[in-house]
KOLGU-4560 file (N, C-alpha, C; in nm, 3 decimals, padded with zeros to 5 digits):
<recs>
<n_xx: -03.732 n_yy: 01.827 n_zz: -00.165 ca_xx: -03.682 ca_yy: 01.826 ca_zz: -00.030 c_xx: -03.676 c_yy: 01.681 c_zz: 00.021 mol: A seq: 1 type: UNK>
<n_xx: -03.582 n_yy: 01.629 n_zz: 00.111 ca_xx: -03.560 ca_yy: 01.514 ca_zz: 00.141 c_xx: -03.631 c_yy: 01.485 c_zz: 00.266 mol: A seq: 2 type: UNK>
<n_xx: -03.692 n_yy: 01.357 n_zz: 00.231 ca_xx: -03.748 ca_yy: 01.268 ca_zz: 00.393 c_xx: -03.649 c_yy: 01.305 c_zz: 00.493 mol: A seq: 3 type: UNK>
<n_xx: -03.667 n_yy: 01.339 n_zz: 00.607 ca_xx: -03.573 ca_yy: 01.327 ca_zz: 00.744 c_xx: -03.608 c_yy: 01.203 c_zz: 00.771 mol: A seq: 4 type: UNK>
<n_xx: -03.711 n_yy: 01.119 n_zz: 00.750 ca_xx: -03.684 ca_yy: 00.972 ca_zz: 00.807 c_xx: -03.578 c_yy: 00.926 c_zz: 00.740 mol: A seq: 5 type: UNK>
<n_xx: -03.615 n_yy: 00.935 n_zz: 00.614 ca_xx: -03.547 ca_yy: 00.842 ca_zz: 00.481 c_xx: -03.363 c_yy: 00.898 c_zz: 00.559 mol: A seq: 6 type: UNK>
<n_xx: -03.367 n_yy: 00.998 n_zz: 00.553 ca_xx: -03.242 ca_yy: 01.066 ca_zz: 00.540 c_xx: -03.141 c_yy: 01.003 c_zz: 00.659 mol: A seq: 7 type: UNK>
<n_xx: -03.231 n_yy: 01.012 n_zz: 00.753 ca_xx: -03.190 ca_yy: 00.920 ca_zz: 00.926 c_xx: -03.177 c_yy: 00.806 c_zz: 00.883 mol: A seq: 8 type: UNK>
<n_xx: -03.252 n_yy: 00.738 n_zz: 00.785 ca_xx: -03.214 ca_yy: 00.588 ca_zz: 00.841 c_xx: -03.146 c_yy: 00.524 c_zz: 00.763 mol: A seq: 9 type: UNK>
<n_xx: -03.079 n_yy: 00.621 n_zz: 00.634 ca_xx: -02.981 ca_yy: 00.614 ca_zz: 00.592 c_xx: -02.858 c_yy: 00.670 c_zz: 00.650 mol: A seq: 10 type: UNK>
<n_xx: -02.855 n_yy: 00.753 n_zz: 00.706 ca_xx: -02.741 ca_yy: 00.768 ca_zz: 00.790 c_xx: -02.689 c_yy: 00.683 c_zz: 00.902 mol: A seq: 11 type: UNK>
<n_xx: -02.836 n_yy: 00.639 n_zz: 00.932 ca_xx: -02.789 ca_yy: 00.504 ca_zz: 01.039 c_xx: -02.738 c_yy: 00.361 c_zz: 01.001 mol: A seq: 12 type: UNK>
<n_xx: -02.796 n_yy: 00.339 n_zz: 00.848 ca_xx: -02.718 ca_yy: 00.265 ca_zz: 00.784 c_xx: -02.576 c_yy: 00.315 c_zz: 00.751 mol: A seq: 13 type: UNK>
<n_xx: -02.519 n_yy: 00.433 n_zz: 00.706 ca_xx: -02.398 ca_yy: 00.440 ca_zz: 00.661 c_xx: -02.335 c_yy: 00.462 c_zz: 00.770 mol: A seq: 14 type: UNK>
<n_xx: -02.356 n_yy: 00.480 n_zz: 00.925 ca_xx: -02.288 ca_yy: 00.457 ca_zz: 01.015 c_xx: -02.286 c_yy: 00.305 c_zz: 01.084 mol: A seq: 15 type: UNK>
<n_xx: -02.353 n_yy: 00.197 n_zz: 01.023 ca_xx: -02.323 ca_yy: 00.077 ca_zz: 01.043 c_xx: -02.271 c_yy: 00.010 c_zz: 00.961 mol: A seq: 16 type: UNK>
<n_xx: -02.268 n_yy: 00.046 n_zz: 00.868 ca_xx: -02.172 ca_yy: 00.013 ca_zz: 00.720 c_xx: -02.036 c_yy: 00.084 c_zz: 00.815 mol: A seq: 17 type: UNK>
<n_xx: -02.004 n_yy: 00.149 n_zz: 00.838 ca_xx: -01.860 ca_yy: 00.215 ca_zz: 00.898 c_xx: -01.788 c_yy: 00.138 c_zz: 01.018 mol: A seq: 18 type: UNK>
<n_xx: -01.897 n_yy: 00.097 n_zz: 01.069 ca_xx: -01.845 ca_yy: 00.012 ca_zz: 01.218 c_xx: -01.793 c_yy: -00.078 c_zz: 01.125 mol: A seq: 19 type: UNK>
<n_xx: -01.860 n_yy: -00.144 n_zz: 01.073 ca_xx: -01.839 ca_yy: -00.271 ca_zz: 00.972 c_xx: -01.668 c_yy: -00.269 c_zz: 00.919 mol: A seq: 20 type: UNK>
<n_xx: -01.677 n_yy: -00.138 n_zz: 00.830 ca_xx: -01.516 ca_yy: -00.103 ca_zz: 00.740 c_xx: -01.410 c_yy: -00.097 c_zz: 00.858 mol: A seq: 21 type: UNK>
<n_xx: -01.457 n_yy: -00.039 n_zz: 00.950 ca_xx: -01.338 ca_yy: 00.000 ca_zz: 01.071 c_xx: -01.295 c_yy: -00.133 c_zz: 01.086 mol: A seq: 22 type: UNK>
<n_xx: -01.376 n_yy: -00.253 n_zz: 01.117 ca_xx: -01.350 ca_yy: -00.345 ca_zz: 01.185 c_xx: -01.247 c_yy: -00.427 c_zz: 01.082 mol: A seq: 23 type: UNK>
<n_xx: -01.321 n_yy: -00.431 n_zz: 01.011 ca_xx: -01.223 ca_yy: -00.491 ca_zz: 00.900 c_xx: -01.109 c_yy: -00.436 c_zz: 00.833 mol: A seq: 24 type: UNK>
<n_xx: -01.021 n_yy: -00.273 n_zz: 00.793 ca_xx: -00.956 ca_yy: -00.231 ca_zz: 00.838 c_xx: -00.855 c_yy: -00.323 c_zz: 00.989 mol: A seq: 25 type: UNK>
<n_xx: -00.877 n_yy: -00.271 n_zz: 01.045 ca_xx: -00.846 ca_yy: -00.327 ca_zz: 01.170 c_xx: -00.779 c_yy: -00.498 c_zz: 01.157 mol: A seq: 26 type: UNK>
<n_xx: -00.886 n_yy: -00.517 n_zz: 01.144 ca_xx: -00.812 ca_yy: -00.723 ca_zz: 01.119 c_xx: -00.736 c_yy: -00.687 c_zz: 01.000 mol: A seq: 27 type: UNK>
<n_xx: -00.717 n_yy: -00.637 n_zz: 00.900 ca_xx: -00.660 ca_yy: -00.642 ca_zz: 00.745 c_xx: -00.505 c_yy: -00.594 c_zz: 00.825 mol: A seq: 28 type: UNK>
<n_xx: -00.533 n_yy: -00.501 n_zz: 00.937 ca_xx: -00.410 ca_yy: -00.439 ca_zz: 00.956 c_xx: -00.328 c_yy: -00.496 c_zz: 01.069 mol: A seq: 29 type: UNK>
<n_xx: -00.369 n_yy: -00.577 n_zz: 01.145 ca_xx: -00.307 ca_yy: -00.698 ca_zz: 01.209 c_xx: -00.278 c_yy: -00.774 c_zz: 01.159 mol: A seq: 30 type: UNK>
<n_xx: -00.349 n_yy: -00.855 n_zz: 01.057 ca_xx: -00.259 ca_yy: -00.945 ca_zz: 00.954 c_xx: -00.197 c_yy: -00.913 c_zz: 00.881 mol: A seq: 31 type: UNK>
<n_xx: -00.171 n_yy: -00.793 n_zz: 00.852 ca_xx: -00.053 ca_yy: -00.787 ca_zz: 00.759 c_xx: 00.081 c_yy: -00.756 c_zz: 00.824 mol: A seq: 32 type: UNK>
<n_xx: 00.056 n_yy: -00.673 n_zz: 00.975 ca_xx: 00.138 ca_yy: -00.693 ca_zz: 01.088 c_xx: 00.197 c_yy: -00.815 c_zz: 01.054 mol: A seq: 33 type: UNK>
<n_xx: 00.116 n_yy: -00.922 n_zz: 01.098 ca_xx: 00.159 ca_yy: -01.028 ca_zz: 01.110 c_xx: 00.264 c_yy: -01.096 c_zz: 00.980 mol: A seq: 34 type: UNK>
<n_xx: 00.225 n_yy: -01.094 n_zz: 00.903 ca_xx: 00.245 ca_yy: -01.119 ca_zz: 00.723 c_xx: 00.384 c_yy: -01.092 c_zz: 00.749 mol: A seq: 35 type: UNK>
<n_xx: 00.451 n_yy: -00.930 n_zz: 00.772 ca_xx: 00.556 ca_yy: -00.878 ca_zz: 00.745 c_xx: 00.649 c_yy: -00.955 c_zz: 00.872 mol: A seq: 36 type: UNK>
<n_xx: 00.569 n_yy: -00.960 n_zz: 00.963 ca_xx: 00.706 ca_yy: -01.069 ca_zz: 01.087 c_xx: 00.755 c_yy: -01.187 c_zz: 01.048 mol: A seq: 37 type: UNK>
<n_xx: 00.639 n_yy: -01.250 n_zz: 00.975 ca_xx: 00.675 ca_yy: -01.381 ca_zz: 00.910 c_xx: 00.768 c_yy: -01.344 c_zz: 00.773 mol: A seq: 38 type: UNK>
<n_xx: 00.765 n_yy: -01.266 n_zz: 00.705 ca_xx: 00.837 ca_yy: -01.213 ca_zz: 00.601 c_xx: 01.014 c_yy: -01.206 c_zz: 00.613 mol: A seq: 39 type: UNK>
<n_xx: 00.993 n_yy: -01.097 n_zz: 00.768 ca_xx: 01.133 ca_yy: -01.059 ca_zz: 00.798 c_xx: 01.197 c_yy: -01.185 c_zz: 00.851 mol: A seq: 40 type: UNK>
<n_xx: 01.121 n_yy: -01.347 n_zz: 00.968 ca_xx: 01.155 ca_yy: -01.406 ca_zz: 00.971 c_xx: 01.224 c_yy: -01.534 c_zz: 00.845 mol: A seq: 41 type: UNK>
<n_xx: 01.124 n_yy: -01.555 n_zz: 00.752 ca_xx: 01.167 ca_yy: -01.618 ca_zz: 00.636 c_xx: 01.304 c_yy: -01.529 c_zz: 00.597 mol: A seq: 42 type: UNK>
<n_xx: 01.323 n_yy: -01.380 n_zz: 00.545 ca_xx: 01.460 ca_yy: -01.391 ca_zz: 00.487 c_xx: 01.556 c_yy: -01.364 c_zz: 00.568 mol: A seq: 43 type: UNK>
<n_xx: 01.534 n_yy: -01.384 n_zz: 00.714 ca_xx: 01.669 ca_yy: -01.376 ca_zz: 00.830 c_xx: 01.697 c_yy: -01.537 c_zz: 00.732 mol: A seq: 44 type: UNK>
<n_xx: 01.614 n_yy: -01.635 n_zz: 00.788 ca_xx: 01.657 ca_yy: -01.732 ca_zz: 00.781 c_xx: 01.732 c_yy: -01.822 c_zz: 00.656 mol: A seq: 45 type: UNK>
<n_xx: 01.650 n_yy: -01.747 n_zz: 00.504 ca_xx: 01.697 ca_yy: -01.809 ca_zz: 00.376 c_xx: 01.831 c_yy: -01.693 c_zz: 00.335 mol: A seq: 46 type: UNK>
<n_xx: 01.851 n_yy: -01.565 n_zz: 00.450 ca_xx: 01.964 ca_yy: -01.487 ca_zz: 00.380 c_xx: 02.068 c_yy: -01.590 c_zz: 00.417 mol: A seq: 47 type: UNK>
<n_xx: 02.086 n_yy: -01.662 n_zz: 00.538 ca_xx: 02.205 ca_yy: -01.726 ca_zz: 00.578 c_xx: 02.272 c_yy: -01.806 c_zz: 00.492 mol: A seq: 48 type: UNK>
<n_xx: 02.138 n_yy: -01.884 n_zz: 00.446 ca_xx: 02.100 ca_yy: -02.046 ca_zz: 00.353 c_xx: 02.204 c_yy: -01.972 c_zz: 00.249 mol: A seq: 49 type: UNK>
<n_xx: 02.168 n_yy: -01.844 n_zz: 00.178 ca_xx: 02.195 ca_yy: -01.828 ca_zz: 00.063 c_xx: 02.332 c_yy: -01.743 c_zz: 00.056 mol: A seq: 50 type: UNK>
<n_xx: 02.352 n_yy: -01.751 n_zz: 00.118 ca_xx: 02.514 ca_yy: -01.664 ca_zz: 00.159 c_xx: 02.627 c_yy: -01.771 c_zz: 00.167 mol: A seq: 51 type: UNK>
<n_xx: 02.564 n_yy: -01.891 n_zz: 00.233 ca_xx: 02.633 ca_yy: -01.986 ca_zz: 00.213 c_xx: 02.671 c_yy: -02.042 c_zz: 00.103 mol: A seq: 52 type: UNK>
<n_xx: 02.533 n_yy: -02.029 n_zz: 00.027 ca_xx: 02.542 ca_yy: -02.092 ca_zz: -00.091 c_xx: 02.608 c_yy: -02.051 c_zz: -00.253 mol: A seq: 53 type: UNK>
<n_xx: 02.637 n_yy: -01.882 n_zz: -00.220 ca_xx: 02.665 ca_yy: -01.795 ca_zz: -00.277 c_xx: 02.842 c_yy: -01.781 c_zz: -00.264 mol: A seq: 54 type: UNK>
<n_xx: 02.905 n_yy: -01.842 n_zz: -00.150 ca_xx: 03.010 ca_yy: -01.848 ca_zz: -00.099 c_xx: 03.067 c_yy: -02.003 c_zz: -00.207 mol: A seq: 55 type: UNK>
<n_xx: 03.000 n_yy: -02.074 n_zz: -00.200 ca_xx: 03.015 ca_yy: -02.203 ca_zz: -00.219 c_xx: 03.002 c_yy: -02.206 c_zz: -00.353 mol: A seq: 56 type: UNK>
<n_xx: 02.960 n_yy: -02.133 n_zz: -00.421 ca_xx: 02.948 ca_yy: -02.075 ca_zz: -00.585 c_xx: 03.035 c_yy: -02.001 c_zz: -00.621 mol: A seq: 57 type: UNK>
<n_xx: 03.077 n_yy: -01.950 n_zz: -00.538 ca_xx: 03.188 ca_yy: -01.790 ca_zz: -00.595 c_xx: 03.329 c_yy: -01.898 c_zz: -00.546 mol: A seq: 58 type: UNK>
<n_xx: 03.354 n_yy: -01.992 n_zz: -00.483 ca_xx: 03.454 ca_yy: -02.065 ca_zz: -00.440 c_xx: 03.515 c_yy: -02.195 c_zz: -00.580 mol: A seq: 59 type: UNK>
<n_xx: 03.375 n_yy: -02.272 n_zz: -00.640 ca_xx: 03.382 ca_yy: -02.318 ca_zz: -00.752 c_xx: 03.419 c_yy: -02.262 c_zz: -00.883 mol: A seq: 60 type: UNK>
<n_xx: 03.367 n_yy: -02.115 n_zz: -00.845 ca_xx: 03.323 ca_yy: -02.006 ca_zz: -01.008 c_xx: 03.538 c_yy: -02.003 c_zz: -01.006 mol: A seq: 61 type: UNK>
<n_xx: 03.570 n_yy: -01.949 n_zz: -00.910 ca_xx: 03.710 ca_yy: -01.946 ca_zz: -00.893 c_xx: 03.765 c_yy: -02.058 c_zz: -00.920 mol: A seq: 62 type: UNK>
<n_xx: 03.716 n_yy: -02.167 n_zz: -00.885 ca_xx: 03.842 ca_yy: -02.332 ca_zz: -00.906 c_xx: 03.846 c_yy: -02.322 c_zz: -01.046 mol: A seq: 63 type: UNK>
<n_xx: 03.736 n_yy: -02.325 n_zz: -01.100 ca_xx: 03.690 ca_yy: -02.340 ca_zz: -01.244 c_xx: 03.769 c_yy: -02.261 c_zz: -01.337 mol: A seq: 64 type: UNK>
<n_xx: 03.787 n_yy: -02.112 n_zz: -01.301 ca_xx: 03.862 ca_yy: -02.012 ca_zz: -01.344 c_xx: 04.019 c_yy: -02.045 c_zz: -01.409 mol: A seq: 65 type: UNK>
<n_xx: 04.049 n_yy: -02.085 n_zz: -01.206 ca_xx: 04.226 ca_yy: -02.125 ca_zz: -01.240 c_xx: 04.234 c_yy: -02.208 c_zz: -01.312 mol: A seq: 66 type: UNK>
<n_xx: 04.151 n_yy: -02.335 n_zz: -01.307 ca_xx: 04.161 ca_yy: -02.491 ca_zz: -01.435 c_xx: 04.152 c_yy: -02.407 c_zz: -01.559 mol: A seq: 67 type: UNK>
<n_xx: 04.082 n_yy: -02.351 n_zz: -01.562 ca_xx: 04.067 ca_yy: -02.289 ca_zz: -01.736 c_xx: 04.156 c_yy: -02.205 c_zz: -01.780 mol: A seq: 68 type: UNK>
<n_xx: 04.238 n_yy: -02.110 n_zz: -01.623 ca_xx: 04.336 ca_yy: -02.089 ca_zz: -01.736 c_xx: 04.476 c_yy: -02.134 c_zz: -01.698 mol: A seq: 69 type: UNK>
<n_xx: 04.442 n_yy: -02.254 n_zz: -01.616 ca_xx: 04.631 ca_yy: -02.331 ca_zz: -01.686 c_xx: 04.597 c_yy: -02.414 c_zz: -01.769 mol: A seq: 70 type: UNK>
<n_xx: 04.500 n_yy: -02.428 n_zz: -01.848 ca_xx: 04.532 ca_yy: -02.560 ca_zz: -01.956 c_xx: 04.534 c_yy: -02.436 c_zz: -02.073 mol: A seq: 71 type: UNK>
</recs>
């Protein structure tokens, strides 16, 4: 049969071990909030970069094309 002290003051530990997880939970889940705003901001900003740059490639890939086939 089990101590009721023992048993209590392990339960009072595993309910301060829990405050503990919640809390941290909690911050893990605001920063990653955060993480994904900075995320969606970075590829607003490098989709433009690279659209441009993708334009400016597919514009050469074509010059290149016609030279190659009139000679």
């Amino acid at each position: 049969m089990a101590d009721k002290k023992q048993v209590k003051t392990m339960e009072l530990a595993i309910a301060e071990k829990r405050k503990g997880y919640d809390a941290a939970t909690e911050t893990a889940s605001k920063i990653e909030s955060k993480v994904q705003k900075v995320h969606s901001q970075i590829m607003e900003l490098t989709e433009g970069k690279m659209s441009k740059a993708r334009e400016k490639l597919d514009a050469v890939t074509s010059q290149i094309s016609k030279v190659s086939t009139q000679h």
